[in-house]
C-alpha positions in Angstrom: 46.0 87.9 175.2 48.8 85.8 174.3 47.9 83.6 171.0 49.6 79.9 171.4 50.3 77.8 168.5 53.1 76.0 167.3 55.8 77.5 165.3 57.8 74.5 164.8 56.7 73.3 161.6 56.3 76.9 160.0 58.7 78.0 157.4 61.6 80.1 159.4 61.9 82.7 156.7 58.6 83.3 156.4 59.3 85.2 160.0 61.7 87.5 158.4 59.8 88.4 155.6 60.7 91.5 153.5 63.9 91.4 155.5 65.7 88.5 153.6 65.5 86.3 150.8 66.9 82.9 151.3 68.9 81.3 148.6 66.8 78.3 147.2 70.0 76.0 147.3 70.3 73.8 150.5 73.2 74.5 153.0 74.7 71.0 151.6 75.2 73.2 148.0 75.8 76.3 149.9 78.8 74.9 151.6 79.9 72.1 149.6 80.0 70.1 152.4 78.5 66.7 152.0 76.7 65.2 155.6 75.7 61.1 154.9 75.3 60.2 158.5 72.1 58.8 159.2 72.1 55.9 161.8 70.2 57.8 164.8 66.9 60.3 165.1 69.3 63.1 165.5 71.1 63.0 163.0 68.7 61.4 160.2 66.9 64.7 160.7 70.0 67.0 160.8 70.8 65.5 157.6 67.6 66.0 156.1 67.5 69.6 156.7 71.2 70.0 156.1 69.8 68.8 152.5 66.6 70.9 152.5 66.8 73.8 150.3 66.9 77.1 152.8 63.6 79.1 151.6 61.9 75.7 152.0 63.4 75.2 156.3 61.1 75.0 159.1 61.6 76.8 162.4 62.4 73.4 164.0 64.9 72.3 161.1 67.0 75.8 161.5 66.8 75.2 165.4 68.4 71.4 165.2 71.1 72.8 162.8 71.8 75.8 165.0 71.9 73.0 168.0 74.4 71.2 166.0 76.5 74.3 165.1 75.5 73.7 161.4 75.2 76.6 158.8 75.8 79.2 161.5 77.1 81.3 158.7 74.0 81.2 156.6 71.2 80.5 159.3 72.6 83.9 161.4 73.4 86.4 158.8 69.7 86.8 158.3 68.8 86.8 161.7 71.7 89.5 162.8 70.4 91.9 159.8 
């Protein structure tokens, strides 16, 4: 039987444990890129998980920044290992 629950809120690397170890610096340190936008929904929450360090992301943070084309190089090295 097919379990349901939601995933949303769970941390994302907790999936891939024993496979990777997230750094515990945010993707704002990571890239040195600085996001401030904040005047919408969308992007209050991008920013807040832009800023959120990456062992700490839930599965729904790393799905809005990979909707936004955000820290692609850090949110799919894991995921292509």
């Amino acid at each position: 039987m097919i379990q349901r629950r939601a995933i949303g809120g769970s941390h994302f690397f907790e999936w891939l444990s024993g496979k990777y170890t997230p750094p515990a610096q945010s993707l704002e340190a990571l890239s040195g890129e600085r996001i401030d936008i904040g005047q919408t929904d969308l992007t209050t929450r991008v920013v807040e998980a832009w800023k959120t360090p990456m062992d700490r992301l839930t599965v729904e943070q790393v799905r809005l920044l990979m909707s936004q084309k955000l820290g692609l190089k850090w949110l799919g090295n894991p995921v292509c290992l």
